[in-house]
N, C-alpha and C positions, 0 to 999 in steps of 0.2 A: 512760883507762878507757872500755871500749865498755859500755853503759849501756842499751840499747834496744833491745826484743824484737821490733822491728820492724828495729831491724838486724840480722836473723838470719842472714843472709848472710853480713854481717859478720863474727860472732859464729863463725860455720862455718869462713869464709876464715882468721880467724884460727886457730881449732886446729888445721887440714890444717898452715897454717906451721909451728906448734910440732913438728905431729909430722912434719913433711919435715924441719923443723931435725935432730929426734930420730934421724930414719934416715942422718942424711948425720954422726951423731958427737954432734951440743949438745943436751947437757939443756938443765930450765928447769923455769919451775915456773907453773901457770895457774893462777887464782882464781875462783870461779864461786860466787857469791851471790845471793840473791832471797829473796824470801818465799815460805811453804810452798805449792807449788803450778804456781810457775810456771815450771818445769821443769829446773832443775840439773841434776837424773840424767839429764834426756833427753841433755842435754850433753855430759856426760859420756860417757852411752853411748856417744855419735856417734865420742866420739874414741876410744872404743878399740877400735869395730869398725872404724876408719878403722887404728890400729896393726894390729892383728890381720891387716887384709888385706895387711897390707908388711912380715910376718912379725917384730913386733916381740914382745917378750916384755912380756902385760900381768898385770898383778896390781890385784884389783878387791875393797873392803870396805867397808861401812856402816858406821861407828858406832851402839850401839845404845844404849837410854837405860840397860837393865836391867845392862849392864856397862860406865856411866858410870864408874865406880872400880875396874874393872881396870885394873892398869898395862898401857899398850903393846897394850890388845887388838883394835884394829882395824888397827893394824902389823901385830902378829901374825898377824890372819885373812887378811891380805891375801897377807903372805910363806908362807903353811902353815907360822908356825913354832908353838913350845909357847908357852902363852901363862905358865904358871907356870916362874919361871926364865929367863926371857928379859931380857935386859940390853940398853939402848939402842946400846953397842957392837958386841955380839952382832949385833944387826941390821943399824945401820950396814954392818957388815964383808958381813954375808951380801948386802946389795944391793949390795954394791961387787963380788964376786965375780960376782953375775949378770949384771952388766951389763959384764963383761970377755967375759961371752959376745956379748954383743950388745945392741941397743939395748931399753933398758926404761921400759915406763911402768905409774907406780904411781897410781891413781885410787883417791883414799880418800873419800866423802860420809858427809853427817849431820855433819861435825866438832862440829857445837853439841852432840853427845853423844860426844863423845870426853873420856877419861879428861886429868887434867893433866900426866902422862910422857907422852903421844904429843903432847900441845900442844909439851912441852918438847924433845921429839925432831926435831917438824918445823918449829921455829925455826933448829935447826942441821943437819939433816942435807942441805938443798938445798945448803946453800956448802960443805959437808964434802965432797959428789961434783958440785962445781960443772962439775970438765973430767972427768967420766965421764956417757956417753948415757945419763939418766937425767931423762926427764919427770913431775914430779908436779902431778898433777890434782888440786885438791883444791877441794871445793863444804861450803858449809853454806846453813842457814836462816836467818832472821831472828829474835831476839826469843824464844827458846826454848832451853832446855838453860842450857849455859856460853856464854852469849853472848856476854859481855865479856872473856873470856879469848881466845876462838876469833878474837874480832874486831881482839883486841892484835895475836893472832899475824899476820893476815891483814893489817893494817900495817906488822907488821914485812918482812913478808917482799917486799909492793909496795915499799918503801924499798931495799930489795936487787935491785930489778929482776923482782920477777914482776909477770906480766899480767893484771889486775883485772878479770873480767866478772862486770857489775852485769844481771841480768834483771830489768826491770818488768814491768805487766803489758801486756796489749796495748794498742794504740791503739784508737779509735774506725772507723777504715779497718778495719783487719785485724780487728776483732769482726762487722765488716759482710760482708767478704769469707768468714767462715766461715757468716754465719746465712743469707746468700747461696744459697752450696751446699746448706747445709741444705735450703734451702724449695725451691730446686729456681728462686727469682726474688727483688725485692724483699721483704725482710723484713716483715711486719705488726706494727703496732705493738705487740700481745700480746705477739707473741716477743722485740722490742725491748726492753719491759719485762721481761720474763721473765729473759732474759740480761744486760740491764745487772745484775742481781742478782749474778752474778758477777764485778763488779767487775774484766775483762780479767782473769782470772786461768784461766789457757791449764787447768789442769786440770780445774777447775769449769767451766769452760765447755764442756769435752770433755764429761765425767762429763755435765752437763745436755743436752746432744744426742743424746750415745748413748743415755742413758737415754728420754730423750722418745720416741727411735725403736725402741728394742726393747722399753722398757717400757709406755707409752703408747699405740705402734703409730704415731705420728707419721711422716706421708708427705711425698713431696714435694707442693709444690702447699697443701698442707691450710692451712685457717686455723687460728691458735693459739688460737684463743679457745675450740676445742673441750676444747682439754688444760693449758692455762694456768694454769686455777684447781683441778687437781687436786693431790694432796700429791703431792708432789716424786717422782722417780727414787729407786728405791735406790741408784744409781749416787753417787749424788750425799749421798746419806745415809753412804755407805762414805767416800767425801772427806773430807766433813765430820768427819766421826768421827775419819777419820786427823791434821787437822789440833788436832785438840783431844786428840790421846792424849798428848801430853807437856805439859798441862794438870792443875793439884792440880784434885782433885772438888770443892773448894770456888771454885774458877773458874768450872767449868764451874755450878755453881749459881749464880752469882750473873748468869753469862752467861743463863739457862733464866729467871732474870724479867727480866729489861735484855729481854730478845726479846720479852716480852709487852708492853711499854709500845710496841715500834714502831723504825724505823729509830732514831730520836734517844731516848735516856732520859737522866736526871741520876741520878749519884749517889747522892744522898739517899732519890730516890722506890723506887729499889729497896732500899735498906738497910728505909728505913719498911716498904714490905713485907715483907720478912725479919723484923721486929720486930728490927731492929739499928740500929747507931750507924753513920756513913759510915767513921769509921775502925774499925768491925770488918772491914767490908770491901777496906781499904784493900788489904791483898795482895792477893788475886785481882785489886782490878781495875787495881793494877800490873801484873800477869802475862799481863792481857788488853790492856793498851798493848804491853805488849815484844815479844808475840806479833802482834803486828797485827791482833788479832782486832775492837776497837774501835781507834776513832781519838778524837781532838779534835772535840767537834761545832762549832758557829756559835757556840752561846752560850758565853761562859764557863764555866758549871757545867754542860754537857752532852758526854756523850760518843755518838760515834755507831758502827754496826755497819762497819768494812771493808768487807765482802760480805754483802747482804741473804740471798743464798741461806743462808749458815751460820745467821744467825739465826732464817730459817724452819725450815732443822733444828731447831735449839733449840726454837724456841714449837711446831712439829709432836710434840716427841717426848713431849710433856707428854699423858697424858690426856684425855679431852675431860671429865670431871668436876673435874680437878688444873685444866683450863684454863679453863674458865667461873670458877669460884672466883676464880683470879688474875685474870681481867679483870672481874671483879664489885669486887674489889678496887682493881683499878689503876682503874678509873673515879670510885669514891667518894673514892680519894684524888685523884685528878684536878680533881677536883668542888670539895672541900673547899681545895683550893693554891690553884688560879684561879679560882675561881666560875662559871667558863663552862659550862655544861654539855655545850657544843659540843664544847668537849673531851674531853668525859669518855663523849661519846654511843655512839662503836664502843663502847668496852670494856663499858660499860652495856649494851648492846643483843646482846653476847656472852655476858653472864655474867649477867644477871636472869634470876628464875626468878619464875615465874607469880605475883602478887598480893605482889612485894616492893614496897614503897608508895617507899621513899627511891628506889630504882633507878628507877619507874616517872616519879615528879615531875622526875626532873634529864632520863631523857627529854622528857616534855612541854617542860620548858623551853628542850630541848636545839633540839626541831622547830620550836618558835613563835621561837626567835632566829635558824633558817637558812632561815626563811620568805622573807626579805625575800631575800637574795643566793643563797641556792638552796633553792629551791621542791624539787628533785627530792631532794635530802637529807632535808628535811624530809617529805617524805610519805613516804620508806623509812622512818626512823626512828620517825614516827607510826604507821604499820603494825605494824610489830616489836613497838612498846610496845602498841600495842592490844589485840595478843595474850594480852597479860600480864595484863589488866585485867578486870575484874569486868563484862559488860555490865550497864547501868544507874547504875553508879559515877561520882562526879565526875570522877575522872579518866578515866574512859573517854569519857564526854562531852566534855571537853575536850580530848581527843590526835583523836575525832573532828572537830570544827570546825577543829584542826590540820590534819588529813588532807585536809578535803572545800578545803578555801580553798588548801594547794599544787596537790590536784588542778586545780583553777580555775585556777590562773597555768599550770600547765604545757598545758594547755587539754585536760584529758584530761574532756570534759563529760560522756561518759557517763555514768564513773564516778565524778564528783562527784555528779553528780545522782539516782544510783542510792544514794549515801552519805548526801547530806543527807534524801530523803527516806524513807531506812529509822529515819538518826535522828532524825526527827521524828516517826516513828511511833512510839517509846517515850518521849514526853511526857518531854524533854530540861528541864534547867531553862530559865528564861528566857530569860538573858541568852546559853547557846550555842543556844537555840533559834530567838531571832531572829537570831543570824550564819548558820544553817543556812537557813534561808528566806531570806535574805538572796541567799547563793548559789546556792539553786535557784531565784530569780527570777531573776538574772543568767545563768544557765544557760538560760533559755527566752528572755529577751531575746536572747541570743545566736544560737540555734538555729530564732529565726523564731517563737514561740509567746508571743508579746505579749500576747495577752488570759489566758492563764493566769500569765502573770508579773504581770499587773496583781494580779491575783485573792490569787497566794503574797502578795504584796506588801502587803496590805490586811490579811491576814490576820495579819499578824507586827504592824502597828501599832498594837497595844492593850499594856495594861501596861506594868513599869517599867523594860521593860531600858534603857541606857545610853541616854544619848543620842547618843552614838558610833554605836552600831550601828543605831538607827530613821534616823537619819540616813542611811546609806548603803542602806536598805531603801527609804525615802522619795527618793532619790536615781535608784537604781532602777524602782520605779513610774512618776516623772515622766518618764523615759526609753522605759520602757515604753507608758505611755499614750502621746507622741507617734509611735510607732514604730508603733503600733497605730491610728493614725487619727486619734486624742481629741485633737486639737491643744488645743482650747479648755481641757478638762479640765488637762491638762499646763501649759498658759500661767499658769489661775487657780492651783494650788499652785505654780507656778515663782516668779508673782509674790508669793504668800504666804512664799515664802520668804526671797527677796531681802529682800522689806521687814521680816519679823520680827527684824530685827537682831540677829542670832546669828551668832556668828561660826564658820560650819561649814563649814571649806573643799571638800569634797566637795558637799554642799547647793547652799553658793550658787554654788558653781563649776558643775555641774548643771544648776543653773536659769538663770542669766544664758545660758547656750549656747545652751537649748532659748528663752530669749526673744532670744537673737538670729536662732536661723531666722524666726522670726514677724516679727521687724523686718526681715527681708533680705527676706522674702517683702511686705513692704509698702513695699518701696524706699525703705526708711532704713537704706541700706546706713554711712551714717556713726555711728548709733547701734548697727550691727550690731556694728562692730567695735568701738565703744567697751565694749558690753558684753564680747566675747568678751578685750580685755586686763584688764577688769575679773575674768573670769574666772579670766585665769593668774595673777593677785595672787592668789587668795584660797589658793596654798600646793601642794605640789608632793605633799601626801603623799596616798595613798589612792584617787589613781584604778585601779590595776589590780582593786582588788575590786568594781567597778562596771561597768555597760557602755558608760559614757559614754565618749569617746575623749578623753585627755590636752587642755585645752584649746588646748596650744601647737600641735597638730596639727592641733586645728579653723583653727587662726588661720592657719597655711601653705595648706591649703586654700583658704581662703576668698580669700586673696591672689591666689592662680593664679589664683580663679575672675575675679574682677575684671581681670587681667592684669597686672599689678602682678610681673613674673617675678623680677627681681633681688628684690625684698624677700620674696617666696616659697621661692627657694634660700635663702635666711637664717634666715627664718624657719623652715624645715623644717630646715638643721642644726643650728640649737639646738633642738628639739623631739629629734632622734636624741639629743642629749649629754643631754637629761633624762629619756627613755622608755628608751634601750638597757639602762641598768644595772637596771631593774626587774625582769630577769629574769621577763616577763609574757606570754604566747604571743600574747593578745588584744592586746597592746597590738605588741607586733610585727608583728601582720596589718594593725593600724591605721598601722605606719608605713610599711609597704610597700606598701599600696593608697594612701595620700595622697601618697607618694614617687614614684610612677604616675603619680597626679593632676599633679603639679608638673613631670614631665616630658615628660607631654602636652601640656600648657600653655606647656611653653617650647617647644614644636614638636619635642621628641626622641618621636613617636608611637612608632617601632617598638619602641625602648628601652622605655618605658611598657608595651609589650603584654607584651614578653619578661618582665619584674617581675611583671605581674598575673596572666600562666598558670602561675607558680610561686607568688604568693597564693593560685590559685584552687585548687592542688593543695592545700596546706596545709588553705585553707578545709573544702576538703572531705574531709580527711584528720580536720581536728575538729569537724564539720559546725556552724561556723558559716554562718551564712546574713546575716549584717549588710551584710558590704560587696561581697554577692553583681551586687546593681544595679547599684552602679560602676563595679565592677569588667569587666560584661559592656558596658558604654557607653562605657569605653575600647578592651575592644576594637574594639567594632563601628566607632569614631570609626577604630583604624588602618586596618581593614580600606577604609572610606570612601575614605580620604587614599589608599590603593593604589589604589582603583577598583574595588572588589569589592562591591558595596551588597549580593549574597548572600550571600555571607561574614558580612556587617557582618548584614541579618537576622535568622541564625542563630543571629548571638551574642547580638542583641538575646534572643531568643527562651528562652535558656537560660535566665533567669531573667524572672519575673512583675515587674510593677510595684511600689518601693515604695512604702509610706506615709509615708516619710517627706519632708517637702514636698520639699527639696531632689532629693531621689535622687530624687523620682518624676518633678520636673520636667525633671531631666536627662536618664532615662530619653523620656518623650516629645520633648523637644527630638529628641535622637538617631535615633529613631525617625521623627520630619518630615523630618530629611535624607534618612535611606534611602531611605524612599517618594518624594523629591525624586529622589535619582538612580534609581531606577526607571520613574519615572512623570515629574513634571515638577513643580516648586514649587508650581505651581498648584494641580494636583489634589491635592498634598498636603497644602496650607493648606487645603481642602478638606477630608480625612480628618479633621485637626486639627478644624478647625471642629466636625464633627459629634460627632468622642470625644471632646474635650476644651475644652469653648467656654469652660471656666472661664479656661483659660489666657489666653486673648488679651485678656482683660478685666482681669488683673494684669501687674504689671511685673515677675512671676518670671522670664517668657522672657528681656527682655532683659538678664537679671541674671545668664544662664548662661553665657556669654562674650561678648568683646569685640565680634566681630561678629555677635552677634544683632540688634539692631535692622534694620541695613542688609539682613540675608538676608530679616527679614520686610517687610520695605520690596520687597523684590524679588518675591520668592514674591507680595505681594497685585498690586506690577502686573501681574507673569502674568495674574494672575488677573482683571486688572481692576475691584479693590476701592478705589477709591480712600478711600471712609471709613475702610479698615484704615489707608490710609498714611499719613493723616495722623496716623490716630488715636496711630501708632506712633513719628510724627516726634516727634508732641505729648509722649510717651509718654517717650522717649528725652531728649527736651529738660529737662521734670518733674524726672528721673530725676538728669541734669546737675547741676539749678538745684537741687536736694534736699543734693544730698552734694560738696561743690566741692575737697575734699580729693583725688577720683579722678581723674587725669587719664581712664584709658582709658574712664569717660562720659560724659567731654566729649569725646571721640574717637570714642568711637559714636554718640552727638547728631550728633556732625559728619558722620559717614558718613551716618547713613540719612537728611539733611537730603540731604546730598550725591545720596546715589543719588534720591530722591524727585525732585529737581528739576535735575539734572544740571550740581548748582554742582562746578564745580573745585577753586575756593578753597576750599571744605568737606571737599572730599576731599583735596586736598592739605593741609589742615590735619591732618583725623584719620590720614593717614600717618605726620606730624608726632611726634603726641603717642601714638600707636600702642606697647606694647612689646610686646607681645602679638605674635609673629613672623608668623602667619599670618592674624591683621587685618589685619597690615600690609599683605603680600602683597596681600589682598582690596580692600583701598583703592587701591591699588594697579591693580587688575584694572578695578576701576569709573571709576578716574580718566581710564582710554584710551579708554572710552567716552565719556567727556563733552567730553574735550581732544581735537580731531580733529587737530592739530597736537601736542602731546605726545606722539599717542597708542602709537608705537612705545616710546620710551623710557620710558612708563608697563606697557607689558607688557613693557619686560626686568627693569625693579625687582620686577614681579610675577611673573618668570619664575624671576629668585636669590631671590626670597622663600619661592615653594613648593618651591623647589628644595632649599635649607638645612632645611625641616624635613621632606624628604623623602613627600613630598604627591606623586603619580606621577599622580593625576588629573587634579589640579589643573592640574600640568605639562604633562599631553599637552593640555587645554582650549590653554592659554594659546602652545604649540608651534602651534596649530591658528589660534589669532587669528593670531599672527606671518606665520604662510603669506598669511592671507586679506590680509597687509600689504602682501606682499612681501618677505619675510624671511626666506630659508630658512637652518636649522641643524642640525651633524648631534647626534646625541639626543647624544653622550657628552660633548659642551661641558657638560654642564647637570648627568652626574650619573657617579660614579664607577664605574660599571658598567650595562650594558643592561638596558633595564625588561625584557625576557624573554630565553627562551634560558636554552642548559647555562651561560652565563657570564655572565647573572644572577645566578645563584644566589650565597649567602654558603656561607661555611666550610662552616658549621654544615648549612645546607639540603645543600650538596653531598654532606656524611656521611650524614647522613640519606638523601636518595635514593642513594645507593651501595649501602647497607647491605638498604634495601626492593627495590631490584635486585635483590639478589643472592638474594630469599627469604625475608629476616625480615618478621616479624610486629609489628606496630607498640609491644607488650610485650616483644617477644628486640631490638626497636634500643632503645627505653626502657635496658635493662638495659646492654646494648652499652656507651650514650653516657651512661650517670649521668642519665638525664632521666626525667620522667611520663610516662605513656602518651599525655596528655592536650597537651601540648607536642610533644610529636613526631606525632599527628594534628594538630596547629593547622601545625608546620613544611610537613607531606607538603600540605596545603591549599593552601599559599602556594607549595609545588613543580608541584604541579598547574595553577596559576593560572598562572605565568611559562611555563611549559614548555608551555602549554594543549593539556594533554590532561587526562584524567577517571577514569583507572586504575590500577592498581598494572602492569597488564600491557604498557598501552601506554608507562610508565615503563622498566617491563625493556626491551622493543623499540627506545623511544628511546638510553637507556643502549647496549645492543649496537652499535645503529648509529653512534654516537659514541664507539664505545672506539676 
């Protein structure tokens, strides 16, 4: 049996056989079955336009359902005989007479409506005119009419030697290869879905294309997303229609709600809507298995639709008043089976009507339980029901603090914050009026407006709401006040909270964090982290509606910061396996900037920048401003390790200083180098000195990477401060003897002892104990200075060391030492492609400048390559710099001359 409508060839090759057997003398007899749709008659047709052209004699009839009990009457239509009076012999004889003219074929479809004399007739008449040229063609449907009769005979007669063609529906190829043509290219995912709806079933899928194109207007090229969500093709409604016309009307009703509950219904829930018993229903929804119109679903007690498309006919042709009712209904009993509201929420949010209280509460419940795993459902749904609601009402109060807290995870701040504080201008009750200040304090912490987040923040702390939610407002505040300057303010309630022994994991998770910067910033970096895993104990729930970041993020952080790298990749993959599912936009920014951080750290600088100009887009897509600082002192640091300190600048530049200790110390740190490779460490310890004299009198600096000590050990003899160097040796040593837990400050103790006073052994120790990849390097670089005898093989360790993390400065410095050695080598030993030139450049730059060649606009190559605006200017920068030219023009010029 050929079986497969993707053997169609097959399928073809085979009837041309039958019917050359036909022409050359041998009947026979073909079998052509499928479900309603998937093309029998075309089959058929094929083969007797293929007779017809080799002058055979064809005879062609449908069984119809309305003369199911005529005897013999689709024989009859077929031979022009009478249909009243006509004898099985009678006919026998007459095609035995015709076929002494010559070769005949008789194509009868629809047999699932043929009467039981023509079933009974074409059981015997093939072997009757077995050696007479007489071909019968003969197709039915599936699961419809006399099915079991049509399907006996259809065994009996494969048993005799006829040839069984079984049509399914198409493949998954061959659905591709027509939405193909369609579109005119690769399909889009709209029309993917759209069409899997038809279930491979070659006529619906016809019917939905032609339709979409002469009805819809659907072009080549177009997206489906323009026509997608419109009601269906009539083309496709005439299909449908036809496949349900030999359907009782009580099928087809009980089909019209099963379509409203959705792809999968049970049983029962549509009987319960009917106001019936599952076995009143019992026929029809026999009639809809044998018909193929449903199937078997997953679960035991459910059945599912065939083809989606059919059941969208069904739920379309309903009313739009017939249809809210029925999903007003299929939701409350949805509601009432499972208790989920989640469940029940589409049909609820179709069928409520303005101020229905039960509709409106299984909403509310429906939003506040898809909060936590989707945010973006939850604020449709909140919306929807808002509508419904009375403003001023409890529950319109409550579907608002719904609303405003998805809007917050999904980080749409405007419009939270445009929400909490419209509802707090109609004097909200309590307890959602401190969730709503809640979140419009979170909201300005976010977006840079710290002193007015303090201020919401103060203002929600009085009366008796939960202690749940003062808590996360009070949480809030302390984040705020430090972010805002107030360290001390922040430190005394941080401390007030720790110590009031309450067990508030948000709170004292909050506060331990914000008292471990104050300990880091006082070089009790071993009490820093002990508070920060004090931290991640106190419970994983409720940081997305705060501004604080996940403390398992601070704790990855803070590792890299110390250099500590393998336990920083650690630490930051389990921070991903606890922050990703929270479906949180803020806390996503915070693992993609810290995930920068940690890659910086391990020496993957370029990698870091690529990550942080698509945070930055994002950032500023939801205008937070939190981890704008950082974020701009990674890059500047790539830019550095290239050799670009104007580049590096610039990006300092984009953003101001923050206030928070940390990022502001980094921030200036970063800023010393710059002005270091501009000018000269001297004169930049120097600038330092004057902007920031607080600095050098704390052991923040050397608490920003591994080798800070030794750079300021360096910078002051430029300078010729020897009080800084000691101060700093002293400083670093302190810092060591404070926290012995760290190897990398006992490794920076040991460097800037080392550089101060030109011990070997010190610097060959802190190489030692170095993980930190481009300390290493750096220890490295100082060892060849002090070892005059080492000194070559101390700049090749320093040569692979900047080299691996891709440092071009660095590398042309220590390329330069080499020379001054005696040591010449050519650049490509040292790095997989040329610091400049056309064959510098990466993939990605080379697209980039191709594309600005050719004419685009830095918004038409954006668009081009799926990138920001803001990433393809930072790309064309770092094209500019290798290629060292300054213009888009001198770009085009170089391009030509190198084509």
């Amino acid at each position: 049996m050929l079986n497969n409508w993707d053997d169609r060839a097959d399928i073809r090759a085979c009837l041309r056989t039958a019917v050359s057997a036909l022409m050359a003398g041998s009947g026979g007899v073909v079998l052509v079955e499928g479900e309603v749709g998937m093309g029998c008659g075309r089959e058929l047709a094929f083969a007797r336009a293929l007779a017809v052209s080799r002058n055979a004699s064809t005879y062609l009839a449908r069984a119809d359902e309305l003369a199911r009990w005529t005897p013999l009457a689709v024989l009859c239509q077929a031979l022009g005989e009478t249909v009243w009076g006509s004898r099985p012999p009678d006919l026998l004889r007459s095609i035995g007479d015709r076929s002494g003219e010559g070769p005949v074929l008789i194509a009868l479809d629809h047999l699932q409506w043929a009467d039981p004399m023509t079933l009974f007739a074409l059981k015997s008449f093939p072997s009757a005119l077995r050696d007479r040229p007489v071909l019968w063609l003969l197709a039915r449907r599936d699961g419809i009419g006399a099915a079991t009769e049509v399907e006996r005979l259809f065994d009996h007669l494969e048993s005799e030697g006829a040839t069984r063609l079984r049509l399914r529906p198409l493949s998954a190829a061959a659905v591709e290869r027509m939405l193909t043509g369609f579109a005119g290219r690769a399909p889009d995912g709209d029309l993917v879905v759209l069409a899997a709806g038809a279930g491979g079933n070659p006529t619906l899928l016809t019917a939905l294309l032609d339709g979409l194109r002469e009805e819809h207007g659907a072009a080549r090229g177009d997206s489906a997303a323009a026509w997608s969500s419109r009601p269906l093709p009539g083309r496709v409604v005439t299909v449908v229609q036809r496949m349900l016309s030999g359907c009782e009307a009580e099928t087809i009703s009980v089909l019209e709600v099963a379509a409203i509950f959705g792809t999968t219904f049970r049983v029962a829930d549509v009987a319960d809507v009917l106001g019936r018993t599952a076995g009143d229903i019992l026929r029809a929804v026999r009639e809809a298995l044998r018909a193929r119109l449903v199937v078997p679903g997953d679960a035991p007690d459910s059945l599912s639709f065939r083809y989606d498309l059919v059941r969208r006919v069904l739920e379309e042709s309903a009313t739009p008043s017939v249809a809210a009712a029925l999903h007003r209904q299929v939701g409350l009993l949805l509601l009432r089976r499972s208790g989920s509201a989640a469940d029940a929420a589409d049909h609820l949010v179709r069928g409520a009507l303005p101020g229905d209280t039960k509709a409106i509460r299984a909403l509310a419940d429906a939003a506040a339980q898809a909060l936590d795993t989707a945010p973006t459902e939850a604020a449709e749904i909140s919306l929807r029901a808002l509508r419904l609601t009375r403003p001023g009402s409890a529950d319109h109060h409550r579907l608002l603090d719904v609303r405003v807290t998805a809007l917050l995870r999904l980080g749409r701040l405007v419009e939270a914050e445009e929400l909490a504080s419209a509802g707090l201008a109609v004097a909200p009750p309590e307890e959602q009026g401190v969730r709503l200040g809640a979140a419009l304090a979170t909201v300005r912490v976010l977006n840079g407006r710290y002193r007015s987040a303090v201020t919401v923040a103060e203002q929600m702390l009085v009366g008796d709401a939960s202690s749940s939610d003062h808590e996360r407002v009070q949480a809030t505040r302390i984040w705020a006040l430090i972010a805002n300057g107030d360290h001390q303010e922040a430190c005394r309630l941080a401390e007030m909270a720790v110590t009031g022994g309450e067990n508030r994991a948000v709170l004292t998770g909050t506060a331990r964090l914000v008292l471990a910067t104050q300990r880091w910033a006082e070089g009790d970096v071993t009490a820093s982290f002990e508070l920060m895993k004090e931290a991640m104990r106190c419970g994983p729930g409720g940081w997305r509606d705060v501004p604080t970041p996940h403390p398992q993020v601070a704790f990855a952080a803070a590792l890299a910061t110390v250099g500590d790298i393998r336990a920083a990749e650690e630490a930051f993959a389990e921070a991903e396996s606890l922050v990703q599912h929270a479906a949180d936009v803020g806390s996503d920014l915070a693992l993609r900037v810290v995930g920068a951080w940690v890659k910086a750290r391990s020496g993957r600088v370029e990698e870091a920048a690529e990550v942080v100009e698509a945070a930055f887009e994002l950032s500023e897509e939801l205008g937070v401003t939190w981890w704008t600082s950082l974020m701009t002192t990674v890059l500047a640091t790539a830019a550095l390790r290239r050799g670009d300190p104007t580049a590096a600048r610039l990006h300092l530049g984009m953003a101001p200083e923050s206030r928070l200790p940390f990022f502001r110390a980094y921030h200036v740190w970063t800023a010393l180098q710059v002005e270091a490779a501009r000018t000269s460490q001297g004169a930049a310890l120097s600038v330092l000195a004057a902007s920031h004299p607080e600095l050098l009198e704390q052991p923040a600096p050397l608490l920003l990477e591994p080798g800070a000590a030794a750079w300021l050990v360096r910078a002051a003899r430029s300078a010729d401060d020897r009080d800084l160097v000691r101060m700093v040796v002293a400083a670093s040593a302190e810092l060591a003897r404070r926290n012995p837990g760290f190897p990398s400050l006992a490794a920076g103790s040991a460097h800037a002892r080392g550089v101060a006073r030109g011990d070997a052994a010190a610097l060959t120790a802190a190489m030692d104990q170095y993980t930190d990849p481009w300390a290493k390097a750096s220890a490295a670089e100082d060892l060849a200075a002090a070892d005059g005898a080492g000194a070559v093989a101390a700049l090749e360790a320093a040569m692979a060391g900047y080299t691996a993390v891709d440092s071009t400065r660095d590398v042309a410095r220590i390329r330069s030492k080499l020379r001054e050695a005696g040591v010449r080598r050519r650049h490509w030993t040292y790095t997989d492609r040329p610091a400049t030139g056309w064959e510098s450049l990466t993939d990605t730059e080379r697209e980039v400048a191709e594309l600005v060649a050719g004419g685009l606009t830095n918004r038409q190559v954006a668009a081009r390559m799926f990138l920001s605006p803001h990433t393809v200017h930072a790309h064309l920068g770092r094209i500019f710099r290798k290629l060292g030219i300054a213009s888009r023009v001198e770009l085009t010029g170089l391009r030509h001359r190198t084509a």
